[in-house]
C-alpha positions in Angstrom: 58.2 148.2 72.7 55.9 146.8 75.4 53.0 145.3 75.4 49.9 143.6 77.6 49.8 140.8 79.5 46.0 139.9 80.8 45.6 135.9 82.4 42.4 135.0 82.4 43.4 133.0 85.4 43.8 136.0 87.5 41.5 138.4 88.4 40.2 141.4 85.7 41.7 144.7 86.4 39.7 146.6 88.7 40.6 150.3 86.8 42.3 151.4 84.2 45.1 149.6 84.0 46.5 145.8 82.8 47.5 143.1 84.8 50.9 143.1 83.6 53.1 144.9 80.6 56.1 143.4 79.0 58.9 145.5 77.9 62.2 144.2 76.9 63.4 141.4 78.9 61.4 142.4 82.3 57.4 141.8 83.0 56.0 144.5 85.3 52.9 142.8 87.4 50.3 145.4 88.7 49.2 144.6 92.3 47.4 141.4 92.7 44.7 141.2 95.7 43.7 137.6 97.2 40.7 137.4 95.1 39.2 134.6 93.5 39.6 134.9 89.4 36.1 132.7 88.9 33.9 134.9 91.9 35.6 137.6 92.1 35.3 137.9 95.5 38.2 137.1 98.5 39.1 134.0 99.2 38.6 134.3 102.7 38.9 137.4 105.3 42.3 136.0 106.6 45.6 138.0 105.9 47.6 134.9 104.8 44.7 133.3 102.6 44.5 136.3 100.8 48.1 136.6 100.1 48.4 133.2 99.1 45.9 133.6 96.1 47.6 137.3 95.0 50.5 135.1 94.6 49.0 132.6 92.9 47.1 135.2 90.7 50.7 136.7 90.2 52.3 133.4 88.9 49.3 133.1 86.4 49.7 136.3 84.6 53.4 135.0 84.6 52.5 132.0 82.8 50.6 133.6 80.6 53.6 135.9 80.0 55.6 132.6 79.2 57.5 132.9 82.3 57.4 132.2 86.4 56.8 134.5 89.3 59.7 131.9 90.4 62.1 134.3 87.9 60.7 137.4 90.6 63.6 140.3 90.9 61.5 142.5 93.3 58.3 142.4 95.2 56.2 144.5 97.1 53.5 143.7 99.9 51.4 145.9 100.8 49.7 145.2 104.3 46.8 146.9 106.0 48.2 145.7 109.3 52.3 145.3 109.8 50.9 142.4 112.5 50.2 139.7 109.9 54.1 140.4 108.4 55.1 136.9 109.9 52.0 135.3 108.5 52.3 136.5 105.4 56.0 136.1 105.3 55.3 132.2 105.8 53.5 131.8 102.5 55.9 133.9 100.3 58.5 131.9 101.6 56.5 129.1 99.9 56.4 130.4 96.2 59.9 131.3 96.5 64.0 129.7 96.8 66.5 131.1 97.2 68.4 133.4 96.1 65.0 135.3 97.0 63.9 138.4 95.3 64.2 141.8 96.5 61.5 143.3 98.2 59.9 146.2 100.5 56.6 145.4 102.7 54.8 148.6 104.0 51.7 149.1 105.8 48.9 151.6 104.1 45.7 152.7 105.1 43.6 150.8 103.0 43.6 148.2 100.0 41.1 148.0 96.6 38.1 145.9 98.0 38.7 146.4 101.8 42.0 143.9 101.3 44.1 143.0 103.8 47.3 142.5 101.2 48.4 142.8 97.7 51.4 142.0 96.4 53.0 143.5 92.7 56.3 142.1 91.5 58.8 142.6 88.5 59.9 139.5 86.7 62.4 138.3 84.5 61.2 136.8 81.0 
């Protein structure tokens, strides 16, 4: 069975989709962009801001799953520029320990919003 997670600590869903579903033992996060839950708009136009708040929007839906974005098996990033890897890099590090999760970071085209990074994760409940 699965079900809907939606923080209202994060940002709303921007289409049709929810912020998280549940199913079994596992908590699949859609992609979180760095964007203020209360304005709805960026935090700031800088790579590493921006992925600083998707995590922190990430870890909220968590909590309001009942668990951590600490408990993270896999991540991705998704960067509009593979230059700001390191910056970014630097903050995950942050929200992390190890034994870190698994993860893939790929450059695309374009983000939701004109962002520079969002970040999706699977977690353990």
């Amino acid at each position: 069975m699965r079900t809907t997670v939606n923080s209202p600590d994060a940002p709303a869903a921007i289409g049709p989709y929810s912020q998280a579903v549940r199913h079994g033992g596992l908590l699949w996060l859609s992609g979180q962009l760095g964007l203020d839950p209360a304005k709805g708009s960026f935090v700031s136009g800088e790579t590493a801001k921006q992925a600083e708040q998707a995590l922190k929007n990430l870890d909220a839906i968590c909590r309001e799953a009942g668990t951590s974005l600490g408990k993270a098996l896999r991540c991705t990033i998704y960067l509009v520029d593979l230059a700001d890897f390191a910056a970014v890099n630097t903050v995950y590090q942050g929200f992390f320990e190890s034994p870190y999760p698994a993860r893939a970071t790929v450059q695309v085209a374009a983000l939701p919003k004109g962002g520079r990074v969002e970040i999706d994760a699977v977690v353990a409940v």
